[in-house]
mmCIF file of the C-alpha atoms, coordinates in Angstrom:
data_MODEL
# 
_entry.id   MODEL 
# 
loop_
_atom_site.group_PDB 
_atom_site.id 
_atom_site.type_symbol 
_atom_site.label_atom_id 
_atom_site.label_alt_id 
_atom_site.label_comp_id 
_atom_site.label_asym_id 
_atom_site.label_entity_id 
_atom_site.label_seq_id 
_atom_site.pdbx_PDB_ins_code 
_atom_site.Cartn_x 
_atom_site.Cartn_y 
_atom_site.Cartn_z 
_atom_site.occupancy 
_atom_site.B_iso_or_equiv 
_atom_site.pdbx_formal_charge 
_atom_site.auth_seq_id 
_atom_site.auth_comp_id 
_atom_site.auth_asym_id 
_atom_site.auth_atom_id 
_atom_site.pdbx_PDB_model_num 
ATOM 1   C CA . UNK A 1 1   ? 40.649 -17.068 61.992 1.00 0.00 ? 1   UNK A CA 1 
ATOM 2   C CA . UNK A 1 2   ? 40.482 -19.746 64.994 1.00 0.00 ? 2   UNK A CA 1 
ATOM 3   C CA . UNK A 1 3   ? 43.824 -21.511 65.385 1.00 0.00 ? 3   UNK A CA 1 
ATOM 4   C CA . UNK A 1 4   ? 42.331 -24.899 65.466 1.00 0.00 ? 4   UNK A CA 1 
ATOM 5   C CA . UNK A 1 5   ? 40.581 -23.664 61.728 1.00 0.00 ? 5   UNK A CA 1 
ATOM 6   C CA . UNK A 1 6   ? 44.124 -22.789 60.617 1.00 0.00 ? 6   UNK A CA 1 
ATOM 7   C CA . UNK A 1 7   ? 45.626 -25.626 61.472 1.00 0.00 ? 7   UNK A CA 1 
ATOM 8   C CA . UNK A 1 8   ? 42.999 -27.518 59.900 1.00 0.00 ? 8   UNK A CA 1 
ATOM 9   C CA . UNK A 1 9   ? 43.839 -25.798 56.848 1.00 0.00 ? 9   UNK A CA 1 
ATOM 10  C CA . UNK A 1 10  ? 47.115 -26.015 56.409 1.00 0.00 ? 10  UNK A CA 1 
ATOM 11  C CA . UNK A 1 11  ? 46.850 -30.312 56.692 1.00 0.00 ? 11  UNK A CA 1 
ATOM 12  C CA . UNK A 1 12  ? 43.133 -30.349 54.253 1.00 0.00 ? 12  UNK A CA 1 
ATOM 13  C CA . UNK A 1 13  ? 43.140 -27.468 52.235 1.00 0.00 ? 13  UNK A CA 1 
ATOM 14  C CA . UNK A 1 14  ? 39.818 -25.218 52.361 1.00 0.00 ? 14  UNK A CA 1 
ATOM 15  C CA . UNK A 1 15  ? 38.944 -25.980 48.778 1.00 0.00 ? 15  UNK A CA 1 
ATOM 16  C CA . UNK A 1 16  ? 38.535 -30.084 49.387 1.00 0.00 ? 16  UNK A CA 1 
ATOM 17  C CA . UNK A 1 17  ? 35.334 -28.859 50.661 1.00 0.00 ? 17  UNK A CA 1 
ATOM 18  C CA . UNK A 1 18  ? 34.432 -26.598 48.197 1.00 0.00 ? 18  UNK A CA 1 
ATOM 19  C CA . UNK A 1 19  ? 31.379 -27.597 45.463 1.00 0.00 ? 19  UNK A CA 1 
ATOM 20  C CA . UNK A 1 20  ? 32.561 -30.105 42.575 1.00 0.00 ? 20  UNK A CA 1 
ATOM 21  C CA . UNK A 1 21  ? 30.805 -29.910 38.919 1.00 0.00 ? 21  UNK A CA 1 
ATOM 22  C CA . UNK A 1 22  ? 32.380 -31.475 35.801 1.00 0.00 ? 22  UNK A CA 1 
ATOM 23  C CA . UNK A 1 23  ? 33.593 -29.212 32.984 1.00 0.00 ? 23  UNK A CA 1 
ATOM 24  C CA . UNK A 1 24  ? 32.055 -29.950 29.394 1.00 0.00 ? 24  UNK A CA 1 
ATOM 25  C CA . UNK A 1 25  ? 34.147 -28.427 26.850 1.00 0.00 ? 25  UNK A CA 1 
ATOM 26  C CA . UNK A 1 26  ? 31.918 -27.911 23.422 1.00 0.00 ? 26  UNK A CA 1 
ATOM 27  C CA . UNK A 1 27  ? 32.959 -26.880 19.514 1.00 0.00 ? 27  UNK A CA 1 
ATOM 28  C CA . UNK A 1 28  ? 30.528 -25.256 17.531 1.00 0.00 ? 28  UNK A CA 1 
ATOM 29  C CA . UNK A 1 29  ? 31.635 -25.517 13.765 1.00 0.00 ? 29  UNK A CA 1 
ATOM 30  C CA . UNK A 1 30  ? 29.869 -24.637 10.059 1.00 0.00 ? 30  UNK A CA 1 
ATOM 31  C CA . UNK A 1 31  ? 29.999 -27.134 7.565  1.00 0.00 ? 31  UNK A CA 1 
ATOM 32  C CA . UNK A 1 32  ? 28.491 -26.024 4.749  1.00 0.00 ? 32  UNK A CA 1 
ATOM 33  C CA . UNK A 1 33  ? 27.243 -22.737 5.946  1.00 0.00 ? 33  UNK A CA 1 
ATOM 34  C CA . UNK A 1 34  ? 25.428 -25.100 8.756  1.00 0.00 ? 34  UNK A CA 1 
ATOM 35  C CA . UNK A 1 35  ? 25.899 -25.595 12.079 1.00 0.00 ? 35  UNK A CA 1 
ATOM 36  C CA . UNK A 1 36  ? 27.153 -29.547 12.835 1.00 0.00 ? 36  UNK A CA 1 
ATOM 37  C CA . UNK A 1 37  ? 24.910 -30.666 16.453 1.00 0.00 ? 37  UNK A CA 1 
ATOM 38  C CA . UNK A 1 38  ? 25.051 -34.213 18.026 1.00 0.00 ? 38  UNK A CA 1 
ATOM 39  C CA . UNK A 1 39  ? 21.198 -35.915 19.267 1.00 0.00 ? 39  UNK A CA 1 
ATOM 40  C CA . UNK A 1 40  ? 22.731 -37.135 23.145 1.00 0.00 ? 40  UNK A CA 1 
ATOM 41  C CA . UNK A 1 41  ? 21.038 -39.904 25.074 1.00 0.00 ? 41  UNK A CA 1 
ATOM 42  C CA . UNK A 1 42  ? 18.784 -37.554 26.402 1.00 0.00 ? 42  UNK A CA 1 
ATOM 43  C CA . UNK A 1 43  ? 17.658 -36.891 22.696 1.00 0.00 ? 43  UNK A CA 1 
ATOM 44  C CA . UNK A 1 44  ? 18.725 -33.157 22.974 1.00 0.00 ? 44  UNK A CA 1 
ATOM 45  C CA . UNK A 1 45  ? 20.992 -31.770 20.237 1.00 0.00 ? 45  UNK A CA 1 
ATOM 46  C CA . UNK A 1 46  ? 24.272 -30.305 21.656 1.00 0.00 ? 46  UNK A CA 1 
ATOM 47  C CA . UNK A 1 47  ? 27.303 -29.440 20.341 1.00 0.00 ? 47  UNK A CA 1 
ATOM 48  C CA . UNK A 1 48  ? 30.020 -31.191 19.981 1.00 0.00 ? 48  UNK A CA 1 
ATOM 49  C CA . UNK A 1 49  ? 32.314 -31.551 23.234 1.00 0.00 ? 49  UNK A CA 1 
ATOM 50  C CA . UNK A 1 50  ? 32.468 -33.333 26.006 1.00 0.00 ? 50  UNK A CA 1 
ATOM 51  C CA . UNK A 1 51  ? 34.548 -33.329 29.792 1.00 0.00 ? 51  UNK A CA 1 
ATOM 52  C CA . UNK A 1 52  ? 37.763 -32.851 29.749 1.00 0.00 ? 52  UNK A CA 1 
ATOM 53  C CA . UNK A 1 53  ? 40.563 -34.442 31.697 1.00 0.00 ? 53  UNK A CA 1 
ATOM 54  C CA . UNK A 1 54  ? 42.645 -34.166 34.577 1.00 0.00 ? 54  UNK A CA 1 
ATOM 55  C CA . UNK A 1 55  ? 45.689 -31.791 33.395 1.00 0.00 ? 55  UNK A CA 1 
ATOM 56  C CA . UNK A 1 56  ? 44.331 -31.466 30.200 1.00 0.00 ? 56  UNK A CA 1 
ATOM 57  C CA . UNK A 1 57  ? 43.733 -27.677 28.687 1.00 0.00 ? 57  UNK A CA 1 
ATOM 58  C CA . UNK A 1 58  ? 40.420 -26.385 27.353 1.00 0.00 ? 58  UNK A CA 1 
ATOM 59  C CA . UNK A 1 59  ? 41.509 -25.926 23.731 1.00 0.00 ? 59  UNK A CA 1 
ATOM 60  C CA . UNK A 1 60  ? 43.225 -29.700 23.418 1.00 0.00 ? 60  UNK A CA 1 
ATOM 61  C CA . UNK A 1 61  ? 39.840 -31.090 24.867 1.00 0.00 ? 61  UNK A CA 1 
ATOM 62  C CA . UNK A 1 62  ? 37.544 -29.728 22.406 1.00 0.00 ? 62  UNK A CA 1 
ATOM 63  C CA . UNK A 1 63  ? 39.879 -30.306 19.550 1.00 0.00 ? 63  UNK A CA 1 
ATOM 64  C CA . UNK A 1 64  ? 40.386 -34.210 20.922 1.00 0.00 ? 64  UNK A CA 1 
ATOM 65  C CA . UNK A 1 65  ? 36.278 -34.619 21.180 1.00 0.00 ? 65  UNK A CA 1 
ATOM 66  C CA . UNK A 1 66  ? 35.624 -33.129 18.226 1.00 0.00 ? 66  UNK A CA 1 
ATOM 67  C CA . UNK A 1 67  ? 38.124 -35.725 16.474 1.00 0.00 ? 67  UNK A CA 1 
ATOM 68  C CA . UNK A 1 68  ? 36.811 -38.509 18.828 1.00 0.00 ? 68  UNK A CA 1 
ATOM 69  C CA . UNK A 1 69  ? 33.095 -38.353 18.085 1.00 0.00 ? 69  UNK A CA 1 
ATOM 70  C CA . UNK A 1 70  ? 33.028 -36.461 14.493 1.00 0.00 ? 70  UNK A CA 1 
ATOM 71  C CA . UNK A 1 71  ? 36.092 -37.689 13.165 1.00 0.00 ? 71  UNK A CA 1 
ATOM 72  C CA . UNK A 1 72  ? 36.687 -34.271 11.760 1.00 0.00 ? 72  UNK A CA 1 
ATOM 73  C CA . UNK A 1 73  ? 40.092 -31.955 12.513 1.00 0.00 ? 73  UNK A CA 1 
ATOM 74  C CA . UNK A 1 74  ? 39.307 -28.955 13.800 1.00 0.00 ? 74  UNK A CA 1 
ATOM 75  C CA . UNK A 1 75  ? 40.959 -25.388 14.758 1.00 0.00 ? 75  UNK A CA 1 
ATOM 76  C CA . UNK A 1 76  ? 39.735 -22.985 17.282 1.00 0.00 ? 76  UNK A CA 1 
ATOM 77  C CA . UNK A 1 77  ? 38.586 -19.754 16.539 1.00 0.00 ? 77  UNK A CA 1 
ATOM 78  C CA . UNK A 1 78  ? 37.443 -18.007 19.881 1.00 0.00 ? 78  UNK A CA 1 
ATOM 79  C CA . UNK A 1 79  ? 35.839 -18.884 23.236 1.00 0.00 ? 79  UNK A CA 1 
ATOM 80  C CA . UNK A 1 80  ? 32.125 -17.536 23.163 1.00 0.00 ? 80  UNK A CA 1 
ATOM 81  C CA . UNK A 1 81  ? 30.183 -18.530 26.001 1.00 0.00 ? 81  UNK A CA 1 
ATOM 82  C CA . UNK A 1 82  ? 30.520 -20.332 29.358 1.00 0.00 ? 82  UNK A CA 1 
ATOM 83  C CA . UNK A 1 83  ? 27.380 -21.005 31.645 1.00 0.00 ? 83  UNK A CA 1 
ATOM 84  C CA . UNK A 1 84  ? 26.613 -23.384 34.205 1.00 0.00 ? 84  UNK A CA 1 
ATOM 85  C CA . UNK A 1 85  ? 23.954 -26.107 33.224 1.00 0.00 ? 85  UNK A CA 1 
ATOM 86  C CA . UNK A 1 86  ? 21.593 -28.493 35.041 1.00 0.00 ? 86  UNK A CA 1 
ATOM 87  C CA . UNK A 1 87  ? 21.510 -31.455 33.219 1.00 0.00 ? 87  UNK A CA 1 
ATOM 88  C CA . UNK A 1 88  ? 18.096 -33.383 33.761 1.00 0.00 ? 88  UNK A CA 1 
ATOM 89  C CA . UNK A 1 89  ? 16.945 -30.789 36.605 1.00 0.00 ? 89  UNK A CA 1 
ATOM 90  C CA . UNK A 1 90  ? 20.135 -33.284 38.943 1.00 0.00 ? 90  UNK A CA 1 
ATOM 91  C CA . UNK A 1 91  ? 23.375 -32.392 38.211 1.00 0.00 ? 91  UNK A CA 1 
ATOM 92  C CA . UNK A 1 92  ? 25.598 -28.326 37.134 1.00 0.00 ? 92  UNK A CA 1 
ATOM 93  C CA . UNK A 1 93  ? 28.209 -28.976 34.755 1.00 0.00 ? 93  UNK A CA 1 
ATOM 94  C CA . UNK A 1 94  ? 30.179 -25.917 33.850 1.00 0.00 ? 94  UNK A CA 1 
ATOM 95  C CA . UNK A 1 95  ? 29.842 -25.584 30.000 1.00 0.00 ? 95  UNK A CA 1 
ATOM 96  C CA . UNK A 1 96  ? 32.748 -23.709 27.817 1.00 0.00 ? 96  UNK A CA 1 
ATOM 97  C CA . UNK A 1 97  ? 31.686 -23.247 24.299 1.00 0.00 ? 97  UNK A CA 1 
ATOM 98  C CA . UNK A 1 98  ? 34.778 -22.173 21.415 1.00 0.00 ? 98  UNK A CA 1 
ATOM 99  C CA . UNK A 1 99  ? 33.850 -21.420 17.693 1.00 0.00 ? 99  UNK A CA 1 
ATOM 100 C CA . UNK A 1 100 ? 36.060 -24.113 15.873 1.00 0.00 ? 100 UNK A CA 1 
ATOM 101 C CA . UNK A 1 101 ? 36.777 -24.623 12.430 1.00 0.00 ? 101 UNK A CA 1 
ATOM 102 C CA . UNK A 1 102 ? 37.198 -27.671 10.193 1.00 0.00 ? 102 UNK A CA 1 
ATOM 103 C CA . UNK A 1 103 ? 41.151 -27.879 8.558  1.00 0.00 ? 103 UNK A CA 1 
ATOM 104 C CA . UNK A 1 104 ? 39.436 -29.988 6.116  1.00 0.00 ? 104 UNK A CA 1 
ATOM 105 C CA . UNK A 1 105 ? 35.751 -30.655 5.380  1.00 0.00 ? 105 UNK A CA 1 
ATOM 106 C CA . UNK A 1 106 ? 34.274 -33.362 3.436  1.00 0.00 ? 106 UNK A CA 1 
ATOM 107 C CA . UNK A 1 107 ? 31.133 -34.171 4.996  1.00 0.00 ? 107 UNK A CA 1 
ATOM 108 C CA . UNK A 1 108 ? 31.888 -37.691 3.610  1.00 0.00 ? 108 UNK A CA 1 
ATOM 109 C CA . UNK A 1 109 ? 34.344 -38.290 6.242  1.00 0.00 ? 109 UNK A CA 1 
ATOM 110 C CA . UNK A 1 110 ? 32.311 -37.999 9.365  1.00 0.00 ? 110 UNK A CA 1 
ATOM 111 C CA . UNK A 1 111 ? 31.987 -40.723 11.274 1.00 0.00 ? 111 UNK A CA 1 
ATOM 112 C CA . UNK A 1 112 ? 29.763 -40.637 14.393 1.00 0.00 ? 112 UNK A CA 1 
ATOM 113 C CA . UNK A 1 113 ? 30.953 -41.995 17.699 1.00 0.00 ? 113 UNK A CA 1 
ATOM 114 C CA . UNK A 1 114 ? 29.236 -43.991 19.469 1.00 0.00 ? 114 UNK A CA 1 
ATOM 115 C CA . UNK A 1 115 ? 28.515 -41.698 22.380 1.00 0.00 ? 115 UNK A CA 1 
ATOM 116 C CA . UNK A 1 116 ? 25.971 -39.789 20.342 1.00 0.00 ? 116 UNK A CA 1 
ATOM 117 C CA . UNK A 1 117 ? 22.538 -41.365 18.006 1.00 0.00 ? 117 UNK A CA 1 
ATOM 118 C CA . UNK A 1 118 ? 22.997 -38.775 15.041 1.00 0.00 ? 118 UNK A CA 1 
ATOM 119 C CA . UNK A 1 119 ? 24.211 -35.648 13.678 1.00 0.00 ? 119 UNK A CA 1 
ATOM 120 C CA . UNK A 1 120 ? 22.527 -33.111 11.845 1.00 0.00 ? 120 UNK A CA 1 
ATOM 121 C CA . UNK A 1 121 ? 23.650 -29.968 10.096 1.00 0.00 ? 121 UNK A CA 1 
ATOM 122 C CA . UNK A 1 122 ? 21.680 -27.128 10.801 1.00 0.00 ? 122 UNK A CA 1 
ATOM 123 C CA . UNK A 1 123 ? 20.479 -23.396 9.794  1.00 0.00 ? 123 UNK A CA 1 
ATOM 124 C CA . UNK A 1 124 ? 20.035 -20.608 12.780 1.00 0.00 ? 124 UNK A CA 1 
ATOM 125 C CA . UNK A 1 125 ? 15.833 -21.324 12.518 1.00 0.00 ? 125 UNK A CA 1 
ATOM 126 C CA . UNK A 1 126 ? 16.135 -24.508 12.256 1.00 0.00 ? 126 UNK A CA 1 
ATOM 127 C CA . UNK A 1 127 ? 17.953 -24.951 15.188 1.00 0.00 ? 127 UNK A CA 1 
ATOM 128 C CA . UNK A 1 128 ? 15.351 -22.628 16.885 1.00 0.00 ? 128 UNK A CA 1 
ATOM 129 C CA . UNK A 1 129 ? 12.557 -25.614 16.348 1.00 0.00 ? 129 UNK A CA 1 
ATOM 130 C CA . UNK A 1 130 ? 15.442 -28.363 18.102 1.00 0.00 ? 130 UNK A CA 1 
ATOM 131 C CA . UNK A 1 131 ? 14.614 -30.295 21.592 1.00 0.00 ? 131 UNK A CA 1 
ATOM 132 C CA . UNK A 1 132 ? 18.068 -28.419 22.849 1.00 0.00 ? 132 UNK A CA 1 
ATOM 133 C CA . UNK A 1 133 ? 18.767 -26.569 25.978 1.00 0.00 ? 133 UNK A CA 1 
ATOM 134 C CA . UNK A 1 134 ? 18.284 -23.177 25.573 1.00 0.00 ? 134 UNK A CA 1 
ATOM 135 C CA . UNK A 1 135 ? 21.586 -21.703 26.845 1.00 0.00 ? 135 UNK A CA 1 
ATOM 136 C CA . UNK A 1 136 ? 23.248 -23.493 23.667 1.00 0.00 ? 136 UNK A CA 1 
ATOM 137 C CA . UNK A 1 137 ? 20.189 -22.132 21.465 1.00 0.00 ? 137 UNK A CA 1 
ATOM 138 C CA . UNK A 1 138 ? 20.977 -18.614 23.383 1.00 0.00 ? 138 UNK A CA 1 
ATOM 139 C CA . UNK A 1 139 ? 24.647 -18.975 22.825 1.00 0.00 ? 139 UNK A CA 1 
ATOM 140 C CA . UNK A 1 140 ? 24.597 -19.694 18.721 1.00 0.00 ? 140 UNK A CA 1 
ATOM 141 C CA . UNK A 1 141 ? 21.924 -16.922 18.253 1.00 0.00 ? 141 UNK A CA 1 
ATOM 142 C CA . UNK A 1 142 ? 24.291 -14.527 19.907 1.00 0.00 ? 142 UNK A CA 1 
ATOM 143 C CA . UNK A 1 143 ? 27.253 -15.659 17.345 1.00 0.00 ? 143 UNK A CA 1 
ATOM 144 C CA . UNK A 1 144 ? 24.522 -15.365 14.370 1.00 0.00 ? 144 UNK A CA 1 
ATOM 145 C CA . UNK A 1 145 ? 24.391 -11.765 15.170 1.00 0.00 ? 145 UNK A CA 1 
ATOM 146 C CA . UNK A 1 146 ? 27.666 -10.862 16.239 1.00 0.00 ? 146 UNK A CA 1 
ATOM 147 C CA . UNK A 1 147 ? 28.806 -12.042 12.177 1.00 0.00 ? 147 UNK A CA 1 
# 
């Protein structure tokens, strides 16, 4: 490597210039035999999730976002999928999905956030018929059949 290149290196490390996306940490849960999804601002459906913070792990973000805009406590299962999405054709987020479960479930106690305009609870073909990016569609077909 040039000297000049090194030396640069060693005062702004090489990965300040490396791409940036935000991470979107997502919970898929059944309620009901169902699978919970949340209509976003782009009307899509999507799981439940959202970015997670600086220093904060994977598992504690879905768990807090799950809380935050379902009200619902939730354990994790297992991590089953991770893609990179273009949201509105502009902008990658990296997208972790984990299978989560509800400690307790009374679909009484859900209270939407404000982030999101609805929730729905939904079978595997009806979620086939949902304005939803496909990688999410792709992703809870794949856990239908691996059951």
């Amino acid at each position: 490597m040039n000297p000049i290149l090194k030396m640069f290196f060693r005062i702004i490390p090489s990965d300040y210039f490396a791409r940036k996306y935000p991470v979107s940490i997502k919970g898929i849960l059944f309620i009901n035999g169902k699978i919970i999804l949340l209509k976003n601002e782009r009307n899509e459906w999507e799981p439940p999730g959202g970015k997670i913070e600086p220093g904060e792990l994977p598992e504690h973000c879905v768990l807090r976002e799950i809380k935050e805009e379902l009200n619902i406590e939730a354990s994790i299962d297992k991590l089953i999928d991770s893609w990179m999405y273009k949201v509105g054709g502009k902008v990658y987020v990296q997208i972790i999905i984990y299978l989560c479960k509800p400690i307790i479930m009374d679909e009484k106690s859900i209270k939407l956030s404000f982030e999101h305009n609805e929730y729905g609870l939904f079978t595997p073909e009806e979620i086939k018929q949902l304005n939803m990016p496909g990688s999410y569609k792709e992703t809870i077909e794949n856990l239908f059949k691996s059951q």
